[in-house]
Structures are given as structure tokens and as C-alpha cells.
Backbone of each chain as ProteinMPNN parsed JSONL, in Angstrom:
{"seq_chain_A": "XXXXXXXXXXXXXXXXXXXXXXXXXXXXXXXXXXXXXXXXXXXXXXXXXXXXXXXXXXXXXXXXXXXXXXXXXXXXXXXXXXXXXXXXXXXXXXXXXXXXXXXXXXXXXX", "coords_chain_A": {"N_chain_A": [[-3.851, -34.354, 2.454], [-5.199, -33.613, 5.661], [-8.264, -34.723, 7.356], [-9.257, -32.693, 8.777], [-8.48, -30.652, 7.945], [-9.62, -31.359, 5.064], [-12.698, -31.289, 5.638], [-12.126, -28.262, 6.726], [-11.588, -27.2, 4.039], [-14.249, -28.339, 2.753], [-16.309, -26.495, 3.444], [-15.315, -24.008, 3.189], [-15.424, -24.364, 0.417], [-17.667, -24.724, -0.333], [-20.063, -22.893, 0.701], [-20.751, -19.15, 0.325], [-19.999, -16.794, 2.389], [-17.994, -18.089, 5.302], [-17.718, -17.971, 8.372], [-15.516, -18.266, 11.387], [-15.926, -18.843, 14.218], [-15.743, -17.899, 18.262], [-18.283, -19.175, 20.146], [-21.422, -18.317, 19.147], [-23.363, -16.933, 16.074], [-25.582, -15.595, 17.508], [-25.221, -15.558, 20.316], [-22.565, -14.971, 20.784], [-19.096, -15.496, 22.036], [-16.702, -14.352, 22.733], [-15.674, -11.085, 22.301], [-14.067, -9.896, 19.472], [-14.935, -11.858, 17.877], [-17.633, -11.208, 18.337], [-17.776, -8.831, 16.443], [-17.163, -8.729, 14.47], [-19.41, -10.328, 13.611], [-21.361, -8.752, 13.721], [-20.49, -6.753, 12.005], [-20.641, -7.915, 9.349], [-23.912, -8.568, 9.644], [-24.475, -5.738, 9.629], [-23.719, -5.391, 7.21], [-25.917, -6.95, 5.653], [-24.853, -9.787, 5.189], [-25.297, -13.216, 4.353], [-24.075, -15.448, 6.257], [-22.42, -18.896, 7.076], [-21.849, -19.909, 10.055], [-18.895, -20.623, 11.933], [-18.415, -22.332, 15.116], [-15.827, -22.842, 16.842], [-15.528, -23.566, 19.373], [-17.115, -25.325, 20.172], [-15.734, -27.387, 18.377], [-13.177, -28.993, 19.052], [-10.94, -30.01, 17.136], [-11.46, -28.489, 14.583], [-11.094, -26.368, 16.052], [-8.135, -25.941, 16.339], [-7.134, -26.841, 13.781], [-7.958, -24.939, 12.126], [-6.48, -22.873, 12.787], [-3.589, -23.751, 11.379], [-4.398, -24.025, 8.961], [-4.866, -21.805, 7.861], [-2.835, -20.386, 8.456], [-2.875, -18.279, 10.347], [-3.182, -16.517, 13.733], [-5.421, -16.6, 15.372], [-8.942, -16.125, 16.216], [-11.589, -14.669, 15.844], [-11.558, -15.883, 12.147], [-12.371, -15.116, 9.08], [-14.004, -16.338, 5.612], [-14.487, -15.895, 2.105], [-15.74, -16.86, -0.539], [-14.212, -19.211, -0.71], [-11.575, -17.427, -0.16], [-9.177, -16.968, 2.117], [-10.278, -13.808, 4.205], [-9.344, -12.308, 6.809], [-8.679, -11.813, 10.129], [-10.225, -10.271, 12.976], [-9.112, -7.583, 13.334], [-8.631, -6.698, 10.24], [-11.111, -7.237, 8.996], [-12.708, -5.32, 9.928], [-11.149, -3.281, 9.459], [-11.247, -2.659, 7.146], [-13.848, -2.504, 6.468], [-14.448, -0.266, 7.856], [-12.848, 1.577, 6.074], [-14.531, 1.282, 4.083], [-14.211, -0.432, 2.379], [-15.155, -2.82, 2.608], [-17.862, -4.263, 1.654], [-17.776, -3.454, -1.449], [-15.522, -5.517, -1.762], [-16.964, -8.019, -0.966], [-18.757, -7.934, -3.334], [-17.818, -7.597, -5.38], [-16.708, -10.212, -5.541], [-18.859, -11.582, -5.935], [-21.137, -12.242, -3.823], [-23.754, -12.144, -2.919], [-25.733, -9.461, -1.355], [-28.484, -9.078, 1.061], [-31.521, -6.944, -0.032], [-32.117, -3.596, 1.406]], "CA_chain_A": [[-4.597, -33.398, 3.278], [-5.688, -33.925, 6.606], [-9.242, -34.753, 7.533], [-9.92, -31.384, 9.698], [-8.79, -29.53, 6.778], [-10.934, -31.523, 4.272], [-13.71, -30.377, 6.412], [-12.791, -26.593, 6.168], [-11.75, -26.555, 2.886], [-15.014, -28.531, 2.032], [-17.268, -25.929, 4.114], [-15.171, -23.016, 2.173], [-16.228, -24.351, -1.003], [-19.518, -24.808, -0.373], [-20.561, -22.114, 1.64], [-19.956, -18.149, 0.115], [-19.316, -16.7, 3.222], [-17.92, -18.763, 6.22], [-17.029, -17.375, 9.506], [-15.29, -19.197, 12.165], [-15.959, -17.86, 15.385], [-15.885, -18.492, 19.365], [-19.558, -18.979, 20.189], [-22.638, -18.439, 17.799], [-23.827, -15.211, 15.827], [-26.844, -14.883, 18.724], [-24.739, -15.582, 21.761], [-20.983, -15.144, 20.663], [-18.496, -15.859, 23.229], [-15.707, -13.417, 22.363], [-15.721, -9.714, 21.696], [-13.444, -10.211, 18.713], [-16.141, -12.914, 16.951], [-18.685, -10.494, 17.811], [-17.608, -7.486, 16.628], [-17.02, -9.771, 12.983], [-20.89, -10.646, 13.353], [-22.421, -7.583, 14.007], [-20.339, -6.122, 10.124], [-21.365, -8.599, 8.485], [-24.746, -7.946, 9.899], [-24.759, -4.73, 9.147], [-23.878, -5.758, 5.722], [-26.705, -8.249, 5.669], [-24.312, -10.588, 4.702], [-25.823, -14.106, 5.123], [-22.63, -16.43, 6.48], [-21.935, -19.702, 7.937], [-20.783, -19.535, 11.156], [-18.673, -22.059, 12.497], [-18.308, -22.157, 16.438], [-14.899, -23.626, 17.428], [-15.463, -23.699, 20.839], [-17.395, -26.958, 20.256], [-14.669, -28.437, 18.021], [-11.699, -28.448, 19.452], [-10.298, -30.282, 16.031], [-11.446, -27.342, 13.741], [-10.307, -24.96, 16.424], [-6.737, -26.194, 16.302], [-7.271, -26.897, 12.424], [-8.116, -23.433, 11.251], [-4.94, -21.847, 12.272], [-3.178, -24.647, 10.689], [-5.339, -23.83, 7.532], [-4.608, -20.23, 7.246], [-1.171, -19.768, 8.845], [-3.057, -17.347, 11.364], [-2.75, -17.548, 15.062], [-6.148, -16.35, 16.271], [-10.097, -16.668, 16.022], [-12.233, -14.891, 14.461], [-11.325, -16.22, 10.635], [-13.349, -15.183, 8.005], [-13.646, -16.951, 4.101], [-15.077, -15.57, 1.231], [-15.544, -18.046, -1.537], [-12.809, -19.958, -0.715], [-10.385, -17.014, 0.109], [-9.378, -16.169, 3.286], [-9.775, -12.755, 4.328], [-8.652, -12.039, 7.681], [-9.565, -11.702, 11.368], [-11.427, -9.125, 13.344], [-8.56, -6.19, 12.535], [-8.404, -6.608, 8.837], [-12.301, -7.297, 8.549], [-13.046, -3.619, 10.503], [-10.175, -2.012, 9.056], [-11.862, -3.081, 5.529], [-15.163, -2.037, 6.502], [-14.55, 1.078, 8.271], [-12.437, 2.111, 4.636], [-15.824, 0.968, 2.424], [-14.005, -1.807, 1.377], [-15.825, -4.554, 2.734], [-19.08, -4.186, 0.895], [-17.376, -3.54, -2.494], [-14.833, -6.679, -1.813], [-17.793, -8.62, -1.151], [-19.771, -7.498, -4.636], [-16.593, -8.352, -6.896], [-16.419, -12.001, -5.221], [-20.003, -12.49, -6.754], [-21.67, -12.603, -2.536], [-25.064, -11.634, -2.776], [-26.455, -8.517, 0.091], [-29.687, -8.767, 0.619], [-32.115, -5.702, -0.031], [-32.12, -3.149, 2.935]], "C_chain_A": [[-5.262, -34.135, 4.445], [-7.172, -34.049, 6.469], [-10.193, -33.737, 7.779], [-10.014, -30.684, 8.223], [-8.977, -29.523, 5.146], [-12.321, -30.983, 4.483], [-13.627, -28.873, 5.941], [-13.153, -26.541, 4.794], [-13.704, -27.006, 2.056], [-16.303, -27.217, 2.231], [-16.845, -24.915, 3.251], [-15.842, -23.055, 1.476], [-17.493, -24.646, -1.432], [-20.659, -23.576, -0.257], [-20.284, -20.663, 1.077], [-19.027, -17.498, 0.872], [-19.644, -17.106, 4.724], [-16.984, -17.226, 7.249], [-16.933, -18.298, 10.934], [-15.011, -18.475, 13.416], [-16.127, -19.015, 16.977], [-17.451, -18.258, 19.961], [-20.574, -18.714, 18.935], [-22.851, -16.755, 17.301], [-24.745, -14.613, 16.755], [-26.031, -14.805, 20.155], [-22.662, -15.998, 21.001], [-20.307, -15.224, 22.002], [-17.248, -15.01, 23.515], [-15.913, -12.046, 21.778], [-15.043, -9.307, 20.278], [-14.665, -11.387, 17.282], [-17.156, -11.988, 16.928], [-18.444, -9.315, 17.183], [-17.321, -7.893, 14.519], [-18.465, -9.773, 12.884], [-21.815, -9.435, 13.159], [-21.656, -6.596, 12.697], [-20.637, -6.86, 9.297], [-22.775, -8.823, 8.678], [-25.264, -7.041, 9.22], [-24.673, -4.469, 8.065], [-24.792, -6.529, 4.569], [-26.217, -8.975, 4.685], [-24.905, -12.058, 4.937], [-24.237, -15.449, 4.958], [-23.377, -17.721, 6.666], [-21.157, -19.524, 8.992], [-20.507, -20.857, 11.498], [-18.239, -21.93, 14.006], [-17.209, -22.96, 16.587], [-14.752, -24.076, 18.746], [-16.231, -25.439, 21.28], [-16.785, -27.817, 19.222], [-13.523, -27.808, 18.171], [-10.667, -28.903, 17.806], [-10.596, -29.167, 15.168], [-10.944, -25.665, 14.533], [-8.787, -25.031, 16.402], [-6.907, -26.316, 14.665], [-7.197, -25.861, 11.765], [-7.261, -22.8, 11.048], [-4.264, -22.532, 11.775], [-3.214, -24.398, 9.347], [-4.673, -22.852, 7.092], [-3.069, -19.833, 7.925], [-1.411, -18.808, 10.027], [-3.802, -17.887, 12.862], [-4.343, -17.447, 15.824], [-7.759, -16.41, 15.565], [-10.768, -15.142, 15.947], [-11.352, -15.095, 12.944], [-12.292, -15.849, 9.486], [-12.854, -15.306, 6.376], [-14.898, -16.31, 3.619], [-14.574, -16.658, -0.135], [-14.148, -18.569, -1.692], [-11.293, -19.179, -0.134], [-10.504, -16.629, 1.539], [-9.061, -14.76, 3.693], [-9.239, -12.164, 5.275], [-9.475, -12.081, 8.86], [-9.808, -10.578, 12.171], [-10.524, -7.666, 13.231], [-8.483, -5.865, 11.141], [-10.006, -6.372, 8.682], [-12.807, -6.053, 8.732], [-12.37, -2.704, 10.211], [-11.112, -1.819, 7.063], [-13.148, -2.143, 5.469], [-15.047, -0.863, 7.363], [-13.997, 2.154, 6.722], [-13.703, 2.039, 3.891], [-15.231, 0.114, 1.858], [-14.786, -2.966, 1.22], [-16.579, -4.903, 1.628], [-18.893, -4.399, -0.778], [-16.56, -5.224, -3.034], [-16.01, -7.701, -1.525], [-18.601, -8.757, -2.386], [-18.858, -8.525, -5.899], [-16.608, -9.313, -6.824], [-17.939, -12.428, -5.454], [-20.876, -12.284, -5.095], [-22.559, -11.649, -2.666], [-25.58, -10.757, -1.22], [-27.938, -8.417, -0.199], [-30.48, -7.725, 0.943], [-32.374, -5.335, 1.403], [-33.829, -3.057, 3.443]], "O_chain_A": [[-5.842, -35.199, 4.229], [-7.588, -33.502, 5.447], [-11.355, -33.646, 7.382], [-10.987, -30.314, 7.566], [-8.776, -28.655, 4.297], [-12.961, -30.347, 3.645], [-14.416, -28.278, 5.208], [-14.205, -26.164, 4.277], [-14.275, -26.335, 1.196], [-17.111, -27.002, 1.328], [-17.687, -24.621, 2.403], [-16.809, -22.299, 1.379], [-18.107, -24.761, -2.493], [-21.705, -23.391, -0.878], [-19.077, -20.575, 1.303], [-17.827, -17.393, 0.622], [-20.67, -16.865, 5.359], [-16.249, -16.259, 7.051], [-17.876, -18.876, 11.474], [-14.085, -17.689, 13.619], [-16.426, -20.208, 17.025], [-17.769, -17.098, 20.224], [-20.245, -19.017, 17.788], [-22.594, -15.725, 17.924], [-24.816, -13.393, 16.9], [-26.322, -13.949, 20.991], [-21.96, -17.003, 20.894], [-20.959, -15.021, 23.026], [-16.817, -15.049, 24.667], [-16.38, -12.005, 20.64], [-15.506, -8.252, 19.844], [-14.845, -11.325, 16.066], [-17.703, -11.745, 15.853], [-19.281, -8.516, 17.605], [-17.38, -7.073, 13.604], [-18.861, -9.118, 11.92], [-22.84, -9.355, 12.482], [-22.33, -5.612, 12.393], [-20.987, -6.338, 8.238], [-23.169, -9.444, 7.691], [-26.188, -7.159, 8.415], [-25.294, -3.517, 7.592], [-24.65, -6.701, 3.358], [-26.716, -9.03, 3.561], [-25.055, -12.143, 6.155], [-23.688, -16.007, 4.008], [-24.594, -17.82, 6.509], [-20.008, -19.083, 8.967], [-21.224, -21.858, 11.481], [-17.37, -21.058, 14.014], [-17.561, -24.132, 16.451], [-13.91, -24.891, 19.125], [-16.021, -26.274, 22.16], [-17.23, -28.959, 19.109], [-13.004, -26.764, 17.777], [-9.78, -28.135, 17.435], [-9.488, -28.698, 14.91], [-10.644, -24.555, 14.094], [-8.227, -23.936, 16.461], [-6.6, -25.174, 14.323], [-6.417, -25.764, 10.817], [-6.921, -22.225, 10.014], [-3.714, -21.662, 11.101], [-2.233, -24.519, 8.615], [-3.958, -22.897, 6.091], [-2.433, -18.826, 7.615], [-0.447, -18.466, 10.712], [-4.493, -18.862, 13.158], [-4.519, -18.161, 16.811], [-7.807, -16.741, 14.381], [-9.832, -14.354, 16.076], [-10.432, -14.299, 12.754], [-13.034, -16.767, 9.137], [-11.872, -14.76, 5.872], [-15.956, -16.148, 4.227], [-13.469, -17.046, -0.512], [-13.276, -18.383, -2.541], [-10.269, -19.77, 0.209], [-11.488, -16.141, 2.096], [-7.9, -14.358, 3.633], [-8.467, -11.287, 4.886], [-10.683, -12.311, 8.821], [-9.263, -9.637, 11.594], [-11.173, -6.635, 13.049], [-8.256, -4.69, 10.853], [-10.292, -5.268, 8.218], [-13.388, -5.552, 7.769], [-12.609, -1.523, 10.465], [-11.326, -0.925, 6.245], [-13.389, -1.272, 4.634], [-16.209, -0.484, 7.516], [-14.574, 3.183, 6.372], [-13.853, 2.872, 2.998], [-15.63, -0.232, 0.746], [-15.033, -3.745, 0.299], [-16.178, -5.666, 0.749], [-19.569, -5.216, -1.404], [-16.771, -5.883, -4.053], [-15.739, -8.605, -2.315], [-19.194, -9.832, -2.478], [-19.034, -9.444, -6.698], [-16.537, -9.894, -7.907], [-18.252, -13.585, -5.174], [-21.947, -11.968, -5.614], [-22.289, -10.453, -2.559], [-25.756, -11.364, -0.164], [-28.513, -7.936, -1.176], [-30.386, -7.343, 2.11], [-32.688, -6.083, 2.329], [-34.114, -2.73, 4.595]]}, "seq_chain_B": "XXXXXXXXXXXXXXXXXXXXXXXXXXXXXXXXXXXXXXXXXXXXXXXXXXXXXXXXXXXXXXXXXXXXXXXXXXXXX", "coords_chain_B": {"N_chain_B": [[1.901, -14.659, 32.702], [1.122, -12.494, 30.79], [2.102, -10.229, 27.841], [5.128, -7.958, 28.107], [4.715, -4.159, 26.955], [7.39, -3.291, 26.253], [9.164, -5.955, 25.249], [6.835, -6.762, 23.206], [8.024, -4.866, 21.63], [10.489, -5.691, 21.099], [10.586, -8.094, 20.147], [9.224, -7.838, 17.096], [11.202, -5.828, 16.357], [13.214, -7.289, 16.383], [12.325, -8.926, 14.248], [11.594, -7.449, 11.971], [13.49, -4.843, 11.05], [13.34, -2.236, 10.206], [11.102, -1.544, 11.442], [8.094, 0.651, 12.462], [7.155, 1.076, 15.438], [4.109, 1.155, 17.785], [2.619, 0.826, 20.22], [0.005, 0.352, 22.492], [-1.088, 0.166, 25.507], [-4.152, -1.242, 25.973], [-6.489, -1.758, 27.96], [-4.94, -1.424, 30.299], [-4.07, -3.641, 31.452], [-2.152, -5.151, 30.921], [-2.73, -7.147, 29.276], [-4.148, -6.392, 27.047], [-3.558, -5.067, 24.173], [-2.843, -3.021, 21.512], [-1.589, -2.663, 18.304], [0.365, -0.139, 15.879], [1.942, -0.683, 12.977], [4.604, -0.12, 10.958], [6.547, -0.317, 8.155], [9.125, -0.428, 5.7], [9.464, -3.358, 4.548], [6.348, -4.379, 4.612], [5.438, -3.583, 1.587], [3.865, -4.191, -1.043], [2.887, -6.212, 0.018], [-0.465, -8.113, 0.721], [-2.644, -7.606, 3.143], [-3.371, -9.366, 4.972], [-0.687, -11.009, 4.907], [1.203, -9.077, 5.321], [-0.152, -8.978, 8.473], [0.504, -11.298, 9.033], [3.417, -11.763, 8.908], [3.747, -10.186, 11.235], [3.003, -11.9, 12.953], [4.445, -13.943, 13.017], [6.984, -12.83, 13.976], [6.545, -12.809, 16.715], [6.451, -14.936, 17.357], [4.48, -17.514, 17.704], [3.86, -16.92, 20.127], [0.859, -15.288, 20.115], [-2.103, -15.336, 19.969], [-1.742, -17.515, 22.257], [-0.08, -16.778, 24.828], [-0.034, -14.083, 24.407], [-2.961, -12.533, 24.289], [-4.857, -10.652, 23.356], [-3.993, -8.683, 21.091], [-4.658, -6.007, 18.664], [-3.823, -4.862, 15.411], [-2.532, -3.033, 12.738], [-1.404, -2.827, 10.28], [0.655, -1.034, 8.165], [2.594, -0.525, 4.822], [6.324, 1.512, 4.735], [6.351, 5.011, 3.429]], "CA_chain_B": [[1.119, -14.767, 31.432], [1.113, -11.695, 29.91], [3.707, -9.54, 28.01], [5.132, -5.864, 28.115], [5.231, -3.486, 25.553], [8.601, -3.448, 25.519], [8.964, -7.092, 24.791], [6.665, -7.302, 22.165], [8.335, -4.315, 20.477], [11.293, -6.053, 21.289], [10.117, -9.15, 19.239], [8.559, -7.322, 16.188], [12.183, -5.552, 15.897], [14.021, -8.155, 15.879], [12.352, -9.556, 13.126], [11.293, -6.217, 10.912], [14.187, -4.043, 11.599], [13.305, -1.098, 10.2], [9.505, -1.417, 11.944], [8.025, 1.767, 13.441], [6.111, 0.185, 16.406], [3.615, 1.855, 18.422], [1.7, 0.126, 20.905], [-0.86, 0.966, 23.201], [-2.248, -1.079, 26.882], [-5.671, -1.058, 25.892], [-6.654, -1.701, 28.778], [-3.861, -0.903, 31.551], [-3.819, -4.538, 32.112], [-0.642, -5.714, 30.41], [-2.826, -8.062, 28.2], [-4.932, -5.672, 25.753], [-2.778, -4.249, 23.191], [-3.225, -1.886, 20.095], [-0.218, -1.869, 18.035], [0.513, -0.149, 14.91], [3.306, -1.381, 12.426], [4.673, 0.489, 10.074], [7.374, -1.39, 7.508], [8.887, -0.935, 4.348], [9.107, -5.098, 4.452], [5.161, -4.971, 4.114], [5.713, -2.862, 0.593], [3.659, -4.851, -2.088], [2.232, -7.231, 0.338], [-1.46, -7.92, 1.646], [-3.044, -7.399, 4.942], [-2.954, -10.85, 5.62], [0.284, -11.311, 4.86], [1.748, -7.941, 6.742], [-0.252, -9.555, 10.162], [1.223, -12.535, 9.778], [4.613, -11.466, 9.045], [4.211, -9.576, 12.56], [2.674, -12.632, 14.134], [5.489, -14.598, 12.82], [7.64, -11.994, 14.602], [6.289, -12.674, 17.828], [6.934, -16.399, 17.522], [3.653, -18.35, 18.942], [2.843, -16.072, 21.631], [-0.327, -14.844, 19.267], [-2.921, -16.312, 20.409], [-1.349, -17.944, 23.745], [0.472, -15.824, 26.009], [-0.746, -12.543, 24.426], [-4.632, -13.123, 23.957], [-5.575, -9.317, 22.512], [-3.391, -7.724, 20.496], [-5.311, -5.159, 17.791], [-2.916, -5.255, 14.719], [-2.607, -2.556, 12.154], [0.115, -2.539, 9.422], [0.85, -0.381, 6.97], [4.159, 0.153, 4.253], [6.215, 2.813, 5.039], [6.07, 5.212, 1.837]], "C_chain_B": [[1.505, -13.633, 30.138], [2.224, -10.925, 29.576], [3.662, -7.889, 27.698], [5.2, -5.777, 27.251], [6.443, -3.828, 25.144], [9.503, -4.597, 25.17], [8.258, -7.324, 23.451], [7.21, -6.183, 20.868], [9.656, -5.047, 20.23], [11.598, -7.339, 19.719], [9.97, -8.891, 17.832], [10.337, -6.431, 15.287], [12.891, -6.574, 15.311], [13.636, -8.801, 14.074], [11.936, -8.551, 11.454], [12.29, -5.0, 11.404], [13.936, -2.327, 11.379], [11.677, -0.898, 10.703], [9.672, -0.13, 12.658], [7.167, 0.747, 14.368], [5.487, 1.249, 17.373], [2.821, 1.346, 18.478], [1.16, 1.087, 22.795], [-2.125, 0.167, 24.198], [-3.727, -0.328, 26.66], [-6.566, -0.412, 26.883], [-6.084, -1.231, 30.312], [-3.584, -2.543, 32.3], [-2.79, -5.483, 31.798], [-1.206, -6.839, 29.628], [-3.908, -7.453, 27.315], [-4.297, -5.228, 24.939], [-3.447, -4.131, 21.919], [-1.843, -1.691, 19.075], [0.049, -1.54, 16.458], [1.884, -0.406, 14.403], [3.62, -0.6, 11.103], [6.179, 0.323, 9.455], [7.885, -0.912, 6.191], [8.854, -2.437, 3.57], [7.862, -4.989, 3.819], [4.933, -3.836, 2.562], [5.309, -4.424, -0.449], [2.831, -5.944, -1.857], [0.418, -7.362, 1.038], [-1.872, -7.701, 2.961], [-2.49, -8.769, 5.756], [-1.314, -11.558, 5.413], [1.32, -10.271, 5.374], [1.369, -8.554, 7.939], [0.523, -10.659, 10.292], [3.088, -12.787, 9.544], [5.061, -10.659, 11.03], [3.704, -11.059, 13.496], [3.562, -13.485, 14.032], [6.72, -14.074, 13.657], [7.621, -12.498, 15.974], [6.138, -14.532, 18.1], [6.119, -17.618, 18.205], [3.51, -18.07, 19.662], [1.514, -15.503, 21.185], [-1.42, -15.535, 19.843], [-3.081, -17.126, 21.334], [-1.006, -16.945, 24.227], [-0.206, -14.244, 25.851], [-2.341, -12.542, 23.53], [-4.636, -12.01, 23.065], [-4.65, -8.5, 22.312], [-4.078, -7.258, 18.388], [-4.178, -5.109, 16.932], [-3.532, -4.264, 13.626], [-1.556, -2.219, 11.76], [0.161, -1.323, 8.207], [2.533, -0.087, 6.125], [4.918, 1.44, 4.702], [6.221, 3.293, 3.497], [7.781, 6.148, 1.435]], "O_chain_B": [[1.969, -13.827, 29.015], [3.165, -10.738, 30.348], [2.839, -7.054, 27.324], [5.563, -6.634, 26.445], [6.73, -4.435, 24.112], [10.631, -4.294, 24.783], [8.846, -7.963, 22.579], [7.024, -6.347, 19.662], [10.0, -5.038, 19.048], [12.393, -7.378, 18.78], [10.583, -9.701, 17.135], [10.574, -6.435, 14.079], [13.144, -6.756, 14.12], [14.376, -9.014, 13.113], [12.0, -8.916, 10.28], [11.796, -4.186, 12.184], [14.251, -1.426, 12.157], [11.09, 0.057, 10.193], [10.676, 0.279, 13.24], [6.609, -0.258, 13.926], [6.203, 2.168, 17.771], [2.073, 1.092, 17.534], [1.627, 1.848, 23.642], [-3.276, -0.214, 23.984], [-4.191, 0.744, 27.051], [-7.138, 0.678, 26.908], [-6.767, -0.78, 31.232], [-3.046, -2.688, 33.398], [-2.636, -6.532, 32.425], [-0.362, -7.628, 29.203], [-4.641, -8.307, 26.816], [-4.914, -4.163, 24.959], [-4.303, -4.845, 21.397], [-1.165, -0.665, 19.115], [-0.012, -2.499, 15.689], [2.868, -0.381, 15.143], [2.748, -0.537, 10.236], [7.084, 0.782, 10.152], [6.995, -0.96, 5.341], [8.415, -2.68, 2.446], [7.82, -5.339, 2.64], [3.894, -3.194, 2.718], [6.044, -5.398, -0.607], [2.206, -6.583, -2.704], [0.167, -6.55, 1.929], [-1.01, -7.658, 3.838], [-1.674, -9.05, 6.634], [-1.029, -12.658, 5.885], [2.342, -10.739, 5.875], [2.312, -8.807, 8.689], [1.114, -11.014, 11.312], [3.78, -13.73, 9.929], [6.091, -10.636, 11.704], [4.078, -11.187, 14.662], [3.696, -14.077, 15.103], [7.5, -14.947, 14.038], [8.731, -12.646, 16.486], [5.69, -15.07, 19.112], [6.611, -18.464, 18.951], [2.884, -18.828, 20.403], [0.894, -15.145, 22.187], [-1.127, -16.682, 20.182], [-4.192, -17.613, 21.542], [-1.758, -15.988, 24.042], [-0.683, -13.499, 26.707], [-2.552, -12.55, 22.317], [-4.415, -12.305, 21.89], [-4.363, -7.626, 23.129], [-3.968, -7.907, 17.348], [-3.175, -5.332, 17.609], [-4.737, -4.359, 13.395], [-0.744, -1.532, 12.378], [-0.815, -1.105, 7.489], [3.47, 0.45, 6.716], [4.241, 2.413, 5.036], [6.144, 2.529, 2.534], [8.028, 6.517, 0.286]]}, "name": "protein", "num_of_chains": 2, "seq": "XXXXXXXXXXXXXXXXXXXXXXXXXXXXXXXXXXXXXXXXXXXXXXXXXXXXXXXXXXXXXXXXXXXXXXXXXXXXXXXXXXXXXXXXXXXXXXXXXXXXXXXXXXXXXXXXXXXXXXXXXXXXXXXXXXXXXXXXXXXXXXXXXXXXXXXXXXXXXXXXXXXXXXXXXXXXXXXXXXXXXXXXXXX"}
């Protein structure tokens, strides 16, 4: 295993849920990253965000990682679940919230 | 830079033959796209593994050449 993707996987398995985005959760840089931040938000999900825009090695790494070509990425204990069409298609169904519960990821009280 | 519809349905055929495809310029600027996919290929399989059967389709233009393309698969039934 490569180095980069010792790194993710170590951040996966550390972390419940990671999100790898262009820019930060306060000042995202992409409409696509934000639009990921602001459901998991509204889920008061508490992530990791990872900003690729200041590593270019984990921004070339990630799709590497997951086989997928584009940015936002989001992991739930270790799995990856998809990027900003799967995550809003999830959570516009009521999935999200539920698929979050079963994987153990704590929401905290509204 | 950017590509036409009928290119990336072009693409998406080739590699899912029986795909319904229906895409939609977001924007009107030949690089926003909306496209739904509709497969019996993705029959049994996850989300993440329906998108990336279509991004596999489209051969490394994902993410280069075509920045925003919205992606929604479903089996056919």
C-alpha cells in the first residue's frame, strides 16, 4: 500500500465520518462539497473534513482509493459512500439518517 | 473542453447497451449536465457501483473534460 493511501485509510479508520472535500466546511470552494456539508449539517453529523485543495497527494490519492473520478467523497466508518449525487439522493429518500444510525454514528440532540 | 450531449450519450451506450439515457444542459453551457441512467446492467448492484460503471463508460473524462455531470442510476424493472 502506498503511503497516500495509508493516510486515508488511516483517517477512515479513525475518524466515523470523513469527508473529503474542495475547501473547508466554513468556506468550501465547490458547490458540490458544499452542498455535502450543509446534509450532513443538517444532520448534525459531526465529520472530518479533509480539504484536497491543499494536498494535491490526497487529492490525486482519493480517486485512486475509491475507484471514483470526482470530489466530494464521503466515508462512513471505513465504508465509502459516495459523492454529492448519491449522498442527496440518500438523504432526500430518508436514507441518510437511518444509514448513518445502523453504522453505529452518533447525531447529536436537536 | 467541454462535451455534447450527444457524445456523452454516445459513450454511456457504447458501454451499457441497453441504457436509457437522458441528459439535461444544466446550465446551457455545454459543461453542466444532469443525466439519468436507466440499466438492466445496474440490476443487483449499488449506487456506487451503478456511477461508476457509468463513469467507467465515459472513460476519464469524469472529472477532467466534463467537470459537472449530476448522475442518477437506476435498474430497469
Amino acid at each position: 500500500m502506498s503511503n497516500v493511501s495509508q493516510r486515508i485509510q488511516n483517517d477512515i479508520n479513525t475518524n466515523d465520518v470523513v469527508l473529503y472535500m474542495k475547501g473547508t466546511p466554513v468556506f468550501p470552494r465547490c458547490g458540490f462539497s458544499s452542498a455535502v456539508v450543509q446534509i450532513l449539517t443538517e444532520l448534525r453529523v459531526s465529520f472530518k473534513a479533509v480539504d484536497v485543495l491543499v494536498d494535491p497527494e490526497i487529492r490525486q490519492g482519493i480517486k485512486e482509493f475509491s475507484n471514483w473520478p470526482t470530489i466530494p467523497q464521503l466515508y462512513v466508518k471505513g465504508e465509502f459512500v459516495g459523492g454529492s449525487d448519491i449522498v442527496r439522493e440518500m438523504f432526500d429518500q430518508g436514507e441518510l439518517k437511518s444509514f448513518l444510525e445502523t453504522r453505529g454514528v452518533r447525531l447529536q440532540a436537536a | 473542453m467541454a462535451m455534447s450531449v450527444g457524445e456523452i450519450e454516445r459513450l454511456i451506450r457504447e458501454a451499457i447497451p441497453d441504457a436509457e439515457v437522458t441528459i439535461k444542459d444544466m446550465a446551457g453551457d455545454g459543461d453542466h449536465y444532469a443525466a439519468m441512467v436507466v440499466s438492466s446492467a445496474f440490476k443487483g448492484k449499488t449506487r456506487v457501483q451503478q456511477h461508476q460503471m457509468v463513469y467507467d463508460a465515459l472513460k476519464g473524462r469524469m472529472g477532467g473534460q466534463l467537470h459537472a455531470l449530476s448522475l442518477q442510476t437506476a435498474a430497469k424493472k
